[in-house]
N, C-alpha and C positions, 0 to 999 in steps of 0.2 A: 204720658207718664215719664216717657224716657229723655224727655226735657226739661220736665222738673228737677229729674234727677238731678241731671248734668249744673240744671241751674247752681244747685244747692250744693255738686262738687267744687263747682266755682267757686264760691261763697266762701266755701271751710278751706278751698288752697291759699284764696286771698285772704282770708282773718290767720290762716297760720305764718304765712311770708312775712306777713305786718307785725307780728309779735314777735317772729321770730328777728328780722331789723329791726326793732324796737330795743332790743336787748344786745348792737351788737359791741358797745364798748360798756359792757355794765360794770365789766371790772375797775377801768378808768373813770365811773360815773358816783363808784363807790368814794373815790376820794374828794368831789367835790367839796368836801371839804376844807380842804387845805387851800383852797385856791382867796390869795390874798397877801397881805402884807404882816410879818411876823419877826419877832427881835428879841434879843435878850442881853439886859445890858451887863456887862462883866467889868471888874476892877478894871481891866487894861484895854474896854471896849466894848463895842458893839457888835453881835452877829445879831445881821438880820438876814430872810428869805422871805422872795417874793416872786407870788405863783400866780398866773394866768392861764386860761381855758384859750390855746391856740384856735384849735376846732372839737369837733366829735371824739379824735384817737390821738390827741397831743394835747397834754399840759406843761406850758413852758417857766422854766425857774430858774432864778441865779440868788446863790446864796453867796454873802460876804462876810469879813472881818472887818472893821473901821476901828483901828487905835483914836488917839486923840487927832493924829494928822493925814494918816497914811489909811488905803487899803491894803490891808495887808495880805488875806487871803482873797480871790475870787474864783467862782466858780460856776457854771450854767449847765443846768440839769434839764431834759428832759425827759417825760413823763410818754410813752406811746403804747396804746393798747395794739398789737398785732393779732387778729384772729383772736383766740383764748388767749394768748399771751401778753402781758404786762412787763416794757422794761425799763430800766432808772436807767437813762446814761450822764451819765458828769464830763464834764471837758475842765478841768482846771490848768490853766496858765502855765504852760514850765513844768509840765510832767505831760509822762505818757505821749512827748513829741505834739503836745496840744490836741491830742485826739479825745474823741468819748470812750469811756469803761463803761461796758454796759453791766448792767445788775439785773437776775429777772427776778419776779416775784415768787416768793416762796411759800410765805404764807400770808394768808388775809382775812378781815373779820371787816365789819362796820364801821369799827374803831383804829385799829392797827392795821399797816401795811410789813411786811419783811423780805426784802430786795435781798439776792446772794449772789457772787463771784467769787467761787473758792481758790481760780487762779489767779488772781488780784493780790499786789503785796499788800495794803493798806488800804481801807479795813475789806474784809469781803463780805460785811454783813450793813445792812442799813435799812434800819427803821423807822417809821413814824407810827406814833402813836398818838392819838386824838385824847387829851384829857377831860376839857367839855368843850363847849361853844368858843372860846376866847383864848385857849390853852392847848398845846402840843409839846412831845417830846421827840427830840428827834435822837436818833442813838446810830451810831458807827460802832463798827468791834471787828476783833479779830486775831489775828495773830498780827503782832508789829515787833519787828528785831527779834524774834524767836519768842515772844513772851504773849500772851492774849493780854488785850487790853482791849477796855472800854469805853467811849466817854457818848457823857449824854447832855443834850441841851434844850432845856423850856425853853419854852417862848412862847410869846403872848401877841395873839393878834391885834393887830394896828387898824 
């Protein structure tokens, strides 16, 4: 009897380990969505962002500006689940001594993600928001030169 037991302790530690690794970047697993090629064409250009699944707890990203000749902005984002924790870091060219800001998650649903750094000059808030299948907005905000500002950008996947 007393090996039954144990059998079937067995059983329930190993189906609970398994679900519980099953679950361990779900945060990160929430956003597969984004993962892809995305653009939005403007009067004086081009932003697009483009997102790949590195592995399990990394989604890797570089968003840009293309005028008609030039890039004009660029930037490389990474996506990293740590334990519970979710964080944006960007590396932009010529700021912040070419290091990453990291951003962590603030809040989250299915559909929207909201990254914060409130010691960040510009912006400390960044969003993405799923609109459906083919569609996203992405939003930065903040305070910029003492004044909050916001800007936001569709875009459509590629």
């Amino acid at each position: 009897m007393m090996k039954i037991a144990l059998r079937i302790l067995s059983i329930l530690l190993l189906v609970s380990c398994q679900k519980k690794s099953e679950k361990k970047f779900d945060k990160l697993e929430k956003m597969n969505w984004l993962i892809g090629n995305w653009e939005q064409k403007l009067p004086d250009g081009t932003l697009k962002e483009t997102w790949t699944k590195k592995n399990d707890s990394i989604f890797s990203g570089d968003s840009y500006f293309i005028n008609t000749k030039d890039t004009v902005h660029f930037e490389s984002i990474t996506l990293t689940q740590k334990d519970e924790e979710l964080i944006y870091s960007a590396a932009v060219i010529g700021q912040n001594n070419d290091e990453p800001v990291d951003f962590k998650l603030s809040s989250d649903a299915n559909t929207s993600f909201t990254f914060e750094n409130p010691a960040h000059d510009y912006p400390q808030k960044i969003t993405y928001k799923k609109v459906n299948e083919t569609n996203l907005v992405a939003t930065i905000s903040g305070k910029h030169q003492g004044k909050q500002s916001t800007e936001s950008y569709a875009m459509k996947k590629k």
